[in-house]
N, CA, C and O atoms as a GROMACS GRO file, in nm:
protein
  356
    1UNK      N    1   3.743  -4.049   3.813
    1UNK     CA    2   3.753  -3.983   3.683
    1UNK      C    3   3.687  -3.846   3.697
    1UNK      O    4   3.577  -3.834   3.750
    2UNK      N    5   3.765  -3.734   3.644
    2UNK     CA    6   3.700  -3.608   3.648
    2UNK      C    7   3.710  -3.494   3.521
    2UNK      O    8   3.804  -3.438   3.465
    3UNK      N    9   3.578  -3.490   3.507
    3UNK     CA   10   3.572  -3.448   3.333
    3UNK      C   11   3.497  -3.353   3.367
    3UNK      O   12   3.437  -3.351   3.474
    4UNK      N   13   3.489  -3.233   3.251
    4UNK     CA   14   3.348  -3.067   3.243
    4UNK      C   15   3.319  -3.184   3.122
    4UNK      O   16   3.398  -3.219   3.034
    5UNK      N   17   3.194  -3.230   3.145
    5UNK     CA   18   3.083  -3.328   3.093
    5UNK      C   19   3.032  -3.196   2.991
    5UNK      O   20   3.016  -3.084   3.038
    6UNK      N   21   3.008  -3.228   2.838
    6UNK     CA   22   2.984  -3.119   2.774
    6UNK      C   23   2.832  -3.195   2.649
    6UNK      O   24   2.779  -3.136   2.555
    7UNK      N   25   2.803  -3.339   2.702
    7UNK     CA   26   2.719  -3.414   2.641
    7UNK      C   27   2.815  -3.505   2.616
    7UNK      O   28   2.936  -3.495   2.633
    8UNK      N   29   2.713  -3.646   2.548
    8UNK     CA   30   2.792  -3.748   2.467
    8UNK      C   31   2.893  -3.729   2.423
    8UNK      O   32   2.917  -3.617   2.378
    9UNK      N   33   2.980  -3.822   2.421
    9UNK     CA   34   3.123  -3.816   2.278
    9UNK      C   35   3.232  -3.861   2.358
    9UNK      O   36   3.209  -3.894   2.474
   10UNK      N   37   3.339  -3.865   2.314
   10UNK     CA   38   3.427  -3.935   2.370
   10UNK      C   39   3.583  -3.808   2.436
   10UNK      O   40   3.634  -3.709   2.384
   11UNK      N   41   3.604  -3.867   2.542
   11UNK     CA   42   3.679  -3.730   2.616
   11UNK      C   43   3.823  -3.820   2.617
   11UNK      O   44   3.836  -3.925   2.681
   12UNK      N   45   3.897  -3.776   2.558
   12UNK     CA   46   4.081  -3.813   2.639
   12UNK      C   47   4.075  -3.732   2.795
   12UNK      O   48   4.033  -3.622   2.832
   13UNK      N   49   4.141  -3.847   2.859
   13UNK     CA   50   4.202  -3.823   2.956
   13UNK      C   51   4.332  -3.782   3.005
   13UNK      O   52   4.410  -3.865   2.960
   14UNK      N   53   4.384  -3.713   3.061
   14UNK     CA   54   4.530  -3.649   3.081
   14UNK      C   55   4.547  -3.613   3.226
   14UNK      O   56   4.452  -3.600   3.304
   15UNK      N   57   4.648  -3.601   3.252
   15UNK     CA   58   4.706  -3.522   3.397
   15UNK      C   59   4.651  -3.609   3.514
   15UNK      O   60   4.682  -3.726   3.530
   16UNK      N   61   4.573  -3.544   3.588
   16UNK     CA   62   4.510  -3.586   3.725
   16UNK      C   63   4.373  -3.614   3.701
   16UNK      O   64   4.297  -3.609   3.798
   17UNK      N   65   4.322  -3.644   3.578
   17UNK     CA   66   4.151  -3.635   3.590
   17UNK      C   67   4.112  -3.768   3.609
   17UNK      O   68   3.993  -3.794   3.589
   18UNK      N   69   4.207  -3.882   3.654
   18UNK     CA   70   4.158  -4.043   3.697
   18UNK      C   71   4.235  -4.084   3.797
   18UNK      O   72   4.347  -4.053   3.756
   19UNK      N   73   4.247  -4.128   3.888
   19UNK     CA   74   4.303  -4.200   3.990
   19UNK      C   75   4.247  -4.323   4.058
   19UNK      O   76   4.129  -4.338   4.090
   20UNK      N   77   4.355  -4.418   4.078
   20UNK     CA   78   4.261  -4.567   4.135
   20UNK      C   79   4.347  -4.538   4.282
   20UNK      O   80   4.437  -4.457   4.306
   21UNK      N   81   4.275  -4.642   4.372
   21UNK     CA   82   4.380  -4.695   4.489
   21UNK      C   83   4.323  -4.767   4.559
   21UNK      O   84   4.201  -4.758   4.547
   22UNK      N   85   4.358  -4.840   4.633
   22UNK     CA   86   4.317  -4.979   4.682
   22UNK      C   87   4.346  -4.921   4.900
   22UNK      O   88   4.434  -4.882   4.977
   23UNK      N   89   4.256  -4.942   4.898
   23UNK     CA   90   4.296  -4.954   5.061
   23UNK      C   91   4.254  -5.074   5.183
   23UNK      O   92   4.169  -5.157   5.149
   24UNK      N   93   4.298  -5.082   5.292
   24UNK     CA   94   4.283  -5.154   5.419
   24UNK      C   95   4.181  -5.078   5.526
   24UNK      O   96   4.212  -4.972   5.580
   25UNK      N   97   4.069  -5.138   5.549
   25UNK     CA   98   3.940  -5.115   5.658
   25UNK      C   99   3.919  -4.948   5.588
   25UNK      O  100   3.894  -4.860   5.671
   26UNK      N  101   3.928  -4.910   5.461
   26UNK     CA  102   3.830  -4.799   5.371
   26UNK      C  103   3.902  -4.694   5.474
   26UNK      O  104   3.820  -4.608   5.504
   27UNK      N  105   4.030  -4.671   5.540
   27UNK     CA  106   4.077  -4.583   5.563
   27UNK      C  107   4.262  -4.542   5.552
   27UNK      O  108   4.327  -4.438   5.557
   28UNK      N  109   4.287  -4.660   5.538
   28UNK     CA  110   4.459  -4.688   5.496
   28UNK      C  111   4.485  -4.701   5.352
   28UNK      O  112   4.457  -4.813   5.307
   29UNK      N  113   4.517  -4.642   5.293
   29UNK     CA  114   4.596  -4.593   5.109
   29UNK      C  115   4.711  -4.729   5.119
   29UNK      O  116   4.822  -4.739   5.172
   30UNK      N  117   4.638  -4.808   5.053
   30UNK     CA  118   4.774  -4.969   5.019
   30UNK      C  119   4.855  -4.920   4.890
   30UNK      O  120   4.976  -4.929   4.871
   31UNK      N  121   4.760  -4.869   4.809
   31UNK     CA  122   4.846  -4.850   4.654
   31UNK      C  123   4.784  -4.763   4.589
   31UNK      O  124   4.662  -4.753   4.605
   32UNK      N  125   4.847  -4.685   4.508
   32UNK     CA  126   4.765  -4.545   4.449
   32UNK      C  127   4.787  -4.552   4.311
   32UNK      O  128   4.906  -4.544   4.282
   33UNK      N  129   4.708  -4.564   4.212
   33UNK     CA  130   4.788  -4.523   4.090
   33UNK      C  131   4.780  -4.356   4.028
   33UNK      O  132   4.751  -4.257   4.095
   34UNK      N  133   4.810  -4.359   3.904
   34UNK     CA  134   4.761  -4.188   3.859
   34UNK      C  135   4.775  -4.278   3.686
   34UNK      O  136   4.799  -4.396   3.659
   35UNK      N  137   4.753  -4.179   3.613
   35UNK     CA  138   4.719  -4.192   3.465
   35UNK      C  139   4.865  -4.210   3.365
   35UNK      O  140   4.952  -4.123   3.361
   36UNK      N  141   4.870  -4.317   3.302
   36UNK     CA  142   5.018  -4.343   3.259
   36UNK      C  143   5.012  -4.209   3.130
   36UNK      O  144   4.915  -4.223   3.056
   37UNK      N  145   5.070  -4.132   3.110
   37UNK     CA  146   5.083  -4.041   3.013
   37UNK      C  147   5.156  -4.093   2.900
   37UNK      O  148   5.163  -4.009   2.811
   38UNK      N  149   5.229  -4.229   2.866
   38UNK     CA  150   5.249  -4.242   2.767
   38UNK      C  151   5.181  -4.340   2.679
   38UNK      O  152   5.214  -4.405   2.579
   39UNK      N  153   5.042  -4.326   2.771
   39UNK     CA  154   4.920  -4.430   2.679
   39UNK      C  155   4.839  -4.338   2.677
   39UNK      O  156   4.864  -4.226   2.721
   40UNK      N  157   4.658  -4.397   2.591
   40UNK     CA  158   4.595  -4.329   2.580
   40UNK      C  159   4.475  -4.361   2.701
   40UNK      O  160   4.474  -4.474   2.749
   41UNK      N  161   4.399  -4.284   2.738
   41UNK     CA  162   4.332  -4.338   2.845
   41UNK      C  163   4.192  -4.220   2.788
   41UNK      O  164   4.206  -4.110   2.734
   42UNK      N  165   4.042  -4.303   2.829
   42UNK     CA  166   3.974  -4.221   2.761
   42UNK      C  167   3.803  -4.261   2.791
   42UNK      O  168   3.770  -4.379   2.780
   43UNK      N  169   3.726  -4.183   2.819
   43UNK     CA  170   3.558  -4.208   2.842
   43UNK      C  171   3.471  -4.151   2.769
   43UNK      O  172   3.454  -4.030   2.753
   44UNK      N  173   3.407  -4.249   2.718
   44UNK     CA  174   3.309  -4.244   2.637
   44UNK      C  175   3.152  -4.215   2.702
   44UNK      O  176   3.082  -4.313   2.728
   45UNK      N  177   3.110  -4.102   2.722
   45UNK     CA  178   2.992  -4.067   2.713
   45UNK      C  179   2.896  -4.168   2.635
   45UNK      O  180   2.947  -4.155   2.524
   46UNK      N  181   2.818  -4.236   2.622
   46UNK     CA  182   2.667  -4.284   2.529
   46UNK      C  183   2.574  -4.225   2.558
   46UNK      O  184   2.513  -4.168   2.467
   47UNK      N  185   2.537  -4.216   2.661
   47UNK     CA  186   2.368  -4.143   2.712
   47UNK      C  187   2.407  -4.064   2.860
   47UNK      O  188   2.489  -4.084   2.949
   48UNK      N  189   2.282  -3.946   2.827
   48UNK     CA  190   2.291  -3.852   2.941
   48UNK      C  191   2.113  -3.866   2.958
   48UNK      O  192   2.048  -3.859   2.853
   49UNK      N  193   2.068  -3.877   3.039
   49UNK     CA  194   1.916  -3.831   3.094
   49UNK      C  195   1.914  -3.685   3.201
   49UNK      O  196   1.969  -3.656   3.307
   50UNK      N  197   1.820  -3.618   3.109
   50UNK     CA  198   1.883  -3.475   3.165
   50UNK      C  199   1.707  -3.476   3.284
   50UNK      O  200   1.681  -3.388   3.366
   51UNK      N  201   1.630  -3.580   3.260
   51UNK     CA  202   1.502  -3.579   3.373
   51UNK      C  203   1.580  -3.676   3.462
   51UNK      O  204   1.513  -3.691   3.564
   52UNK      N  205   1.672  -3.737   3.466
   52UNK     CA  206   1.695  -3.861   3.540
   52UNK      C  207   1.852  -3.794   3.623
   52UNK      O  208   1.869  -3.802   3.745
   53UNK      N  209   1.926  -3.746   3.552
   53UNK     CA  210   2.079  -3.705   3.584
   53UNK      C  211   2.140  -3.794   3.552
   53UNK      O  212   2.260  -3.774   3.563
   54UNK      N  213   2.096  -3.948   3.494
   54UNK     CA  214   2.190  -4.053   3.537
   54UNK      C  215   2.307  -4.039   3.338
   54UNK      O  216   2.291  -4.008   3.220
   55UNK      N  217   2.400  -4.081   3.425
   55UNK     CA  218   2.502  -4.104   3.304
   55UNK      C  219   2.577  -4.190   3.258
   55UNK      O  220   2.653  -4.239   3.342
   56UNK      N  221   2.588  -4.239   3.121
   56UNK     CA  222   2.644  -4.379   3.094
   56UNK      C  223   2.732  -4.401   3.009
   56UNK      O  224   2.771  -4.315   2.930
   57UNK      N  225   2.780  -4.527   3.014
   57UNK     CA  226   2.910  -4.548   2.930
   57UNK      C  227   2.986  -4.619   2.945
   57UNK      O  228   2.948  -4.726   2.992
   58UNK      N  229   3.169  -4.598   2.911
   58UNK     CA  230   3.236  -4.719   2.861
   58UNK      C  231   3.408  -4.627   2.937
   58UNK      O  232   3.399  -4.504   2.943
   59UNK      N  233   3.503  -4.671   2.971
   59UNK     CA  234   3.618  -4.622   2.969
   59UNK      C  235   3.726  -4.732   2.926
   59UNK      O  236   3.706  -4.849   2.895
   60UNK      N  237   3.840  -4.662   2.935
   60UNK     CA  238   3.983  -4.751   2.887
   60UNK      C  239   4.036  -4.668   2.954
   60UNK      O  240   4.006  -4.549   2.938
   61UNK      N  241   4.138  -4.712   3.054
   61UNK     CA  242   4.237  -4.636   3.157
   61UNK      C  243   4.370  -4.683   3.137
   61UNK      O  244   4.396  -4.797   3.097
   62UNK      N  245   4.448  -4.603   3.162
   62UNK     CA  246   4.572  -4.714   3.137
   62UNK      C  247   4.678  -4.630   3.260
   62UNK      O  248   4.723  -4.521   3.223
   63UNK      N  249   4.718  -4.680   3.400
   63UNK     CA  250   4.741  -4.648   3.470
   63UNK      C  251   4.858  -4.685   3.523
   63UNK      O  252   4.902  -4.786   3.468
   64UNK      N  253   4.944  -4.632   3.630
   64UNK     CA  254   5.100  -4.675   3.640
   64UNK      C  255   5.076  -4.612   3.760
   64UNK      O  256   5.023  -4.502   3.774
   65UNK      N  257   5.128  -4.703   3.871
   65UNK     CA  258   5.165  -4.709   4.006
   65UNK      C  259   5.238  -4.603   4.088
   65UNK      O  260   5.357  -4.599   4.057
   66UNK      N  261   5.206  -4.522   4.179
   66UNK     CA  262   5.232  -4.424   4.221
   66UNK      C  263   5.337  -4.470   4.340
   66UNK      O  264   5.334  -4.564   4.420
   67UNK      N  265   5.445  -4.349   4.315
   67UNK     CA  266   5.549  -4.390   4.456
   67UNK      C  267   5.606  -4.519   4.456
   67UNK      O  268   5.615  -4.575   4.565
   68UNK      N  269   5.660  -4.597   4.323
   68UNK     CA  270   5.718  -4.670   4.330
   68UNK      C  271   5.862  -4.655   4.328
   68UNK      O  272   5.901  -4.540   4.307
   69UNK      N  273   5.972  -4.768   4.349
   69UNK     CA  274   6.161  -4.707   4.327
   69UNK      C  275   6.166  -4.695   4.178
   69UNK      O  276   6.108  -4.779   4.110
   70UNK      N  277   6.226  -4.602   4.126
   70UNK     CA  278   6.288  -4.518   4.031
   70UNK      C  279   6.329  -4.668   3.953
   70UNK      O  280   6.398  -4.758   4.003
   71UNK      N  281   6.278  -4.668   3.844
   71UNK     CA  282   6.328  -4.776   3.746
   71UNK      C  283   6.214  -4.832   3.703
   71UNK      O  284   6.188  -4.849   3.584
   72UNK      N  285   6.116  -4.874   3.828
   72UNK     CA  286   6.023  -4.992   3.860
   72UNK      C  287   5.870  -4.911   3.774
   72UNK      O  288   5.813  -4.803   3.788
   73UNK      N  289   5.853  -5.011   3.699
   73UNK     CA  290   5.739  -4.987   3.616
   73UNK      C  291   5.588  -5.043   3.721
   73UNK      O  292   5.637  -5.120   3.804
   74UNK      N  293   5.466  -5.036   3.742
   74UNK     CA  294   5.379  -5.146   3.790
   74UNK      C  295   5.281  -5.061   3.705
   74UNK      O  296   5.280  -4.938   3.705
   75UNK      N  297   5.195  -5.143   3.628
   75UNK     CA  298   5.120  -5.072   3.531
   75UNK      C  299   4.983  -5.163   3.589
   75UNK      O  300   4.980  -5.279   3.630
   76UNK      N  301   4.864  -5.057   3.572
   76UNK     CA  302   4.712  -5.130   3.565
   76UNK      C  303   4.627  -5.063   3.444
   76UNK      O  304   4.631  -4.952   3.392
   77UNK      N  305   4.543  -5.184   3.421
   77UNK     CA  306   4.472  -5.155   3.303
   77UNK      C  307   4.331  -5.175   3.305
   77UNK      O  308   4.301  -5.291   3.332
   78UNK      N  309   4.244  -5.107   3.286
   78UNK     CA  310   4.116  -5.101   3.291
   78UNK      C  311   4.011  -5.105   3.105
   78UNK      O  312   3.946  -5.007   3.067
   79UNK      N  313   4.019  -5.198   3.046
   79UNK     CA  314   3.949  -5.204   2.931
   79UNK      C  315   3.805  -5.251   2.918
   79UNK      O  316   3.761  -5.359   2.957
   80UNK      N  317   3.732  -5.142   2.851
   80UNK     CA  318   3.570  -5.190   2.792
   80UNK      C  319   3.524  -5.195   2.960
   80UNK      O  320   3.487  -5.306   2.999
   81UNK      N  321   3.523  -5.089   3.057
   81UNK     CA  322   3.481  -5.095   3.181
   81UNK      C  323   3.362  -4.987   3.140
   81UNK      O  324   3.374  -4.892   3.061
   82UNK      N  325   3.240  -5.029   3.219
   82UNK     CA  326   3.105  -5.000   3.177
   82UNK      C  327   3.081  -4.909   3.320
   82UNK      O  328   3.125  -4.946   3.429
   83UNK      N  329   2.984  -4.748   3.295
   83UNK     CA  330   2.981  -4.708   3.448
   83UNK      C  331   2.798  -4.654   3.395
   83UNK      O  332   2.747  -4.646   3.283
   84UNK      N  333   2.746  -4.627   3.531
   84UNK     CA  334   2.591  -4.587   3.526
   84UNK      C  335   2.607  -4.527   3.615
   84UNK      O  336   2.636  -4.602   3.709
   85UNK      N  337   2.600  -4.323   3.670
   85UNK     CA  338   2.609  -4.312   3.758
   85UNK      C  339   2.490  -4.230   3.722
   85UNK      O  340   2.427  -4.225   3.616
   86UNK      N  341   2.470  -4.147   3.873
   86UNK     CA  342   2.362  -4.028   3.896
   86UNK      C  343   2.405  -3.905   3.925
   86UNK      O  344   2.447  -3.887   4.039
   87UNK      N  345   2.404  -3.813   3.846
   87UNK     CA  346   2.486  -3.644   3.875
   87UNK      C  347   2.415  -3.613   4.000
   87UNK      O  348   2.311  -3.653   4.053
   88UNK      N  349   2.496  -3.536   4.026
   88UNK     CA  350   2.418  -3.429   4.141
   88UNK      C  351   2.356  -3.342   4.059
   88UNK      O  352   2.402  -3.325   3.945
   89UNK      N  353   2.219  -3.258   4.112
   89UNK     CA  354   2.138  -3.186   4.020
   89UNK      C  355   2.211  -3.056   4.048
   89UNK      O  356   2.178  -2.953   3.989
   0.00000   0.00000   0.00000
């Protein structure tokens, strides 16, 4: 997920700013998704610690399978997923 973090609140997601993919021995790409654009997909900021860097919260993704045959839908869904990370300073 890639957001200009502007404090708390809740950010829509669009275009290229989320991507999943699954791989074999953390160097072979098995499956890629990108961001389904005809859902809503979206991260919620709760807390920022600006002595700590760390940042927290909640997302809803709603994602569709990359490089599949023309027709073929494969959709993934990520709901009420919780993250705690640490910024770089």
């Amino acid at each position: 997920i890639n957001i200009k973090f502007n404090g708390p609140g809740t950010y829509a997601l669009t275009g290229a700013q989320a991507k999943f993919f699954t791989t074999v021995g953390m160097d072979v790409i098995t499956s890629s998704y990108k961001l389904d654009i005809s859902q809503t997909s979206s991260i919620i900021i709760t807390s920022y610690s600006a002595a700590t860097h760390i940042i927290s919260g909640t997302f809803h993704l709603a994602m569709i399978q990359d490089m599949v045959p023309p027709g073929e839908y494969v959709p993934l869904a990520f709901n009420n997923g919780l993250f705690s990370v640490k910024l770089p300073n």
